[in-house]
C-alpha positions as CSV (number, residue, x, y, z in Angstrom):
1,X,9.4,-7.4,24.8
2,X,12.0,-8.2,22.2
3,X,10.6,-12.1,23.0
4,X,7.1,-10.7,22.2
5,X,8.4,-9.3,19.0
6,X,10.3,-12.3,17.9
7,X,7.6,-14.8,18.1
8,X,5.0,-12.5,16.3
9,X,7.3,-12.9,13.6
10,X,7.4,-16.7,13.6
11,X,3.7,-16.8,13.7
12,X,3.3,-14.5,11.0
13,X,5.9,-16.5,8.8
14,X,4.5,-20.2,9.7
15,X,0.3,-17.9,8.8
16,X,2.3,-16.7,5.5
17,X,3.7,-20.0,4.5
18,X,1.0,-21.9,5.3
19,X,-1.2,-19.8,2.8
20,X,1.8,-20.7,0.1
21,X,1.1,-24.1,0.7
22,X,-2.2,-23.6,0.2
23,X,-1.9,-21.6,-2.6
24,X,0.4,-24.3,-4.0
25,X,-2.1,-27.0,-3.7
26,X,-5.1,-25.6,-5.8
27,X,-2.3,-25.0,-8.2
28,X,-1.4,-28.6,-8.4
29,X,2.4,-27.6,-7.6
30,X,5.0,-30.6,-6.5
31,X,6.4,-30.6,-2.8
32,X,9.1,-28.2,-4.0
33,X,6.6,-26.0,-5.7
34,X,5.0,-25.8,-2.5
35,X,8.3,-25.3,-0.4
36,X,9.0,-22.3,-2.6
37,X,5.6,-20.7,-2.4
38,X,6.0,-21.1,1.2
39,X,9.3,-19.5,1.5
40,X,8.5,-16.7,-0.5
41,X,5.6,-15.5,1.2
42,X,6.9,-16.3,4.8
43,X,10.5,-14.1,4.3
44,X,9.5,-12.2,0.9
45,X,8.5,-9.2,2.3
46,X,10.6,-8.9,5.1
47,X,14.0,-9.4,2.8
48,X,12.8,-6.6,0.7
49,X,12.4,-4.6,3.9
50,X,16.1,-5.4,5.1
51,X,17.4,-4.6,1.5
52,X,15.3,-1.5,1.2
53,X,16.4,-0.4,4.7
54,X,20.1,-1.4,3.9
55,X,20.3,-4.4,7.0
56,X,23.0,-6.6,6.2
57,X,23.0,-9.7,6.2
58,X,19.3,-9.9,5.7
59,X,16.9,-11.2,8.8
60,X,17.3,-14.9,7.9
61,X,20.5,-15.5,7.3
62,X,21.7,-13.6,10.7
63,X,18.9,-16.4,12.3
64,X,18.6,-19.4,10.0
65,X,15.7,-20.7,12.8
66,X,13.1,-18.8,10.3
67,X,13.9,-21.3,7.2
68,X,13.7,-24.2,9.9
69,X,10.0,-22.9,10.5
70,X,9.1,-22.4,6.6
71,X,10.9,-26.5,6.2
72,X,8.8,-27.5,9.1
73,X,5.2,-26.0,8.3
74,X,5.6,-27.5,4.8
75,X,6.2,-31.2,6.2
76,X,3.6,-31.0,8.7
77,X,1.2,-29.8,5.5
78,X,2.1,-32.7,3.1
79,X,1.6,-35.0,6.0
80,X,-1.8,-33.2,6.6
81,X,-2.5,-33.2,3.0
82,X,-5.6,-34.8,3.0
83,X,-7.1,-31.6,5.8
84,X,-5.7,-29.4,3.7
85,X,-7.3,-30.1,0.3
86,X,-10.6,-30.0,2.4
87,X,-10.4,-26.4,3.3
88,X,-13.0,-23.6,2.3
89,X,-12.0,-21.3,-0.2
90,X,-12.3,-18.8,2.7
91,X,-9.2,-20.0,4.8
92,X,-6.7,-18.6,2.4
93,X,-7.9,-14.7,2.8
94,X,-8.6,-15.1,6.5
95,X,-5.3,-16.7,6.9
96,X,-3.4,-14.2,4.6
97,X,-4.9,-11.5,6.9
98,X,-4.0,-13.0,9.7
99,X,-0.3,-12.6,8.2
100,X,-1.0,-9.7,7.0
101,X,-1.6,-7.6,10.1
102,X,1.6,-9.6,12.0
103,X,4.0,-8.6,9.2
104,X,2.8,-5.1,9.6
105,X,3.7,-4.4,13.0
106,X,6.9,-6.2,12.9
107,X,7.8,-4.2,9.8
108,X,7.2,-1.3,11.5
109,X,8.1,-1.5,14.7
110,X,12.0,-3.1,12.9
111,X,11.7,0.4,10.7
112,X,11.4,2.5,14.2
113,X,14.3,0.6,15.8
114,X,16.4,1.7,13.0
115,X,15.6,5.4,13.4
116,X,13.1,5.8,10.3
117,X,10.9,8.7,10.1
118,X,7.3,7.6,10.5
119,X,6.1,8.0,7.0
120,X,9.0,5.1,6.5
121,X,7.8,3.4,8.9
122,X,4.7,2.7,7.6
123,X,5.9,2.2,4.1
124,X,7.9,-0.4,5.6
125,X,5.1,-1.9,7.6
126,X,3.0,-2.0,4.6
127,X,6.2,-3.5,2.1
128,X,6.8,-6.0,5.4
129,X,3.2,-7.0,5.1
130,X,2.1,-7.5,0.9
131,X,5.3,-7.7,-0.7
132,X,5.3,-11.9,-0.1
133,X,1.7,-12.8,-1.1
134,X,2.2,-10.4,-3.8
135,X,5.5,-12.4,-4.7
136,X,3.6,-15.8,-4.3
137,X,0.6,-15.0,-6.3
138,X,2.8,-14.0,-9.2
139,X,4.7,-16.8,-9.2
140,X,1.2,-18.9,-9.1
141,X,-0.2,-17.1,-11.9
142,X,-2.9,-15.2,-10.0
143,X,-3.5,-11.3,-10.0
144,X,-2.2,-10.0,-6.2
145,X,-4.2,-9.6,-3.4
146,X,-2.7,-6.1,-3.4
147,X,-4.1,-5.4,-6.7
148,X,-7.6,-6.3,-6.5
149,X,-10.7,-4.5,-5.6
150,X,-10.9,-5.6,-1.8
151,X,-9.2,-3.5,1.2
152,X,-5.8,-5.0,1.8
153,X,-2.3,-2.4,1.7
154,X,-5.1,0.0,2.7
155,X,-5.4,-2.2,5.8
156,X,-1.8,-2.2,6.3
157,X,-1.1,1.1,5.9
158,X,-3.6,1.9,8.6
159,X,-2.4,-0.2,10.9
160,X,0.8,1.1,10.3
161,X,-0.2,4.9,11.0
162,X,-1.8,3.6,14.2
163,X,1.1,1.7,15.3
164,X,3.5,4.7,14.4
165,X,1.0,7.2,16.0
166,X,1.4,5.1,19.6
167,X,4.6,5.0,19.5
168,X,4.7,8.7,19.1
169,X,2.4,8.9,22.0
170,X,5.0,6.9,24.2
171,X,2.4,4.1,25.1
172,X,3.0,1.0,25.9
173,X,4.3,-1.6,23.2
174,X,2.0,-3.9,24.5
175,X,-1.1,-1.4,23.5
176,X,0.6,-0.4,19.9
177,X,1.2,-3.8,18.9
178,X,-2.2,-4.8,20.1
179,X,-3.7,-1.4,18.5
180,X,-2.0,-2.1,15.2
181,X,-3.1,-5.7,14.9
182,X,-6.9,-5.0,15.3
183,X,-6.8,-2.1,12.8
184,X,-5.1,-4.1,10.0
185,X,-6.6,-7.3,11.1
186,X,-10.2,-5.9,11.5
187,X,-10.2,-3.8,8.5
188,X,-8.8,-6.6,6.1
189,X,-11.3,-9.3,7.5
190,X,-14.6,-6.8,7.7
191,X,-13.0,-6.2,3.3
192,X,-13.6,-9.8,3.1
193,X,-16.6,-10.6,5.0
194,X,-18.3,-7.2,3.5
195,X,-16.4,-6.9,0.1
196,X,-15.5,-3.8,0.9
197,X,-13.1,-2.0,-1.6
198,X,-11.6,1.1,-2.7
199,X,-13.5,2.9,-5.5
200,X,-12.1,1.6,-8.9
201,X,-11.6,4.4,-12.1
202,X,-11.6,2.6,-15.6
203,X,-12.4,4.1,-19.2
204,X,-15.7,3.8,-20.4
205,X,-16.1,3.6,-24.3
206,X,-19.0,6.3,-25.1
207,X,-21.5,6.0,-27.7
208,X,-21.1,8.1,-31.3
209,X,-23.6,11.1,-30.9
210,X,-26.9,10.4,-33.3
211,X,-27.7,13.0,-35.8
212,X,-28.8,15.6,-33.9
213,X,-25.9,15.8,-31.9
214,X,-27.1,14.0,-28.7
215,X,-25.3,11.2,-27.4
216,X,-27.4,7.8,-27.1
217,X,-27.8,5.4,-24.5
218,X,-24.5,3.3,-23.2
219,X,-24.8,0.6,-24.8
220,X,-21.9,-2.8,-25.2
221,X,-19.4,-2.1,-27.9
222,X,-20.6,-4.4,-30.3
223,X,-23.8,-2.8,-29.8
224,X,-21.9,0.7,-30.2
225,X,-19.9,-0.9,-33.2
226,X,-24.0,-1.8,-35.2
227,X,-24.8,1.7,-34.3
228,X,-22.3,3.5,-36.4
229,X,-22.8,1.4,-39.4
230,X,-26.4,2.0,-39.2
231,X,-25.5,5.8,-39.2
232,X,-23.5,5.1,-41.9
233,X,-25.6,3.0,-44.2
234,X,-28.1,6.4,-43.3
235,X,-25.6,9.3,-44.4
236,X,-25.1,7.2,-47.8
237,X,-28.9,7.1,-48.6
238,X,-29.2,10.8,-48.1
């Protein structure tokens, strides 16, 4: 199963750095931009795994084959350029979840292998899974996936908890990988399909209270703004 581990990876770093190059495109970046968008979101989040979990020397300098796969996907796309550009707007999400739910398991099922508690496990999973896109959307000037309104760590972390909670059970690691890929996978794609997203908390300016005390209608702020200088221009006639 280690063989079945090892290639989830590479798929989920050639999904990952594929959606750099992407990314990199629309951003009118040069080949190099694109290389570097494509290298942080492929081994970004697993690095700050290894560091976090104190693994030295991190996964891709013990196995060099990873960069080989970032250089490789990023040739194949500037030769492809042409089908690239001509993707939907929807390929980038769909593909990021698709990396998403890979980096997940892997990231937890490394953290498991190196005698985490579960809770860390998951944490891990979830760090495994966002921290690269989060990394590449920074550095292309865009707010993170993680950050918006749409389902996505939440996704992770779910998958995570399922993963962990199999592997608890002692099934199969053919059933908890599986498990753990539809749960992040499903969740993240039915967020994008359905905008589905967490319930957001913001301030809301109120209104000044009329004269009798009540508060009146919401209103914008420039509207709220007119409002107190009429009450104003009022108290001065009286």
């Amino acid at each position: 199963m280690s063989g079945v581990i090892y290639w989830l990876d590479m798929a989920g770093v050639i999904v990952f750095a594929l959606s750099g190059v992407i990314l990199a495109c629309r951003s009118r970046m040069d080949p190099f931009g694109m290389l570097v968008l494509a290298a942080v979101t492929g081994i970004g989040g697993g690095t700050l795994r290894d560091l976090v979990l104190g693994v030295r020397p991190v996964f891709w300098v013990t196995d060099p084959t990873y960069l080989w796969v970032i250089l490789a996907t990023v040739g194949v796309s500037l030769v492809g350029f042409h089908y690239i550009h001509r993707l939907s707007r929807g390929f980038l999400p769909v593909a990021d979840a698709f990396g998403l739910a890979l980096f997940t398991v892997i990231g937890t099922h490394k953290a498991l292998l190196l005698g985490t508690s579960g809770v860390v496990a998951v944490l891990m999973g979830m760090m495994t899974g966002v921290a690269g896109g989060m990394i590449r959307d920074v550095l292309a000037q865009r707010v993170p996936m993680v950050l918006r309104e749409e389902i996505y760590a939440t996704a992770a972390l779910a998958g995570g908890i399922v993963y962990v909670a199999f592997d608890a059970l002692e099934a199969p690691l053919t059933v908890a990988i599986a498990a753990a890929l539809t749960v992040t996978l499903g969740l993240r794609l039915a967020a994008i399909h359905w905008r589905l997203a967490l319930p957001v908390f913001a301030w809301v300016t109120l209104p000044p209270k009329t004269q009798d005390g009540a508060s009146a209608p919401l209103s914008t702020p420039q509207k709220a703004k007119e409002r107190v200088r009429m009450i104003r221009r009022e108290r001065k006639k009286r």
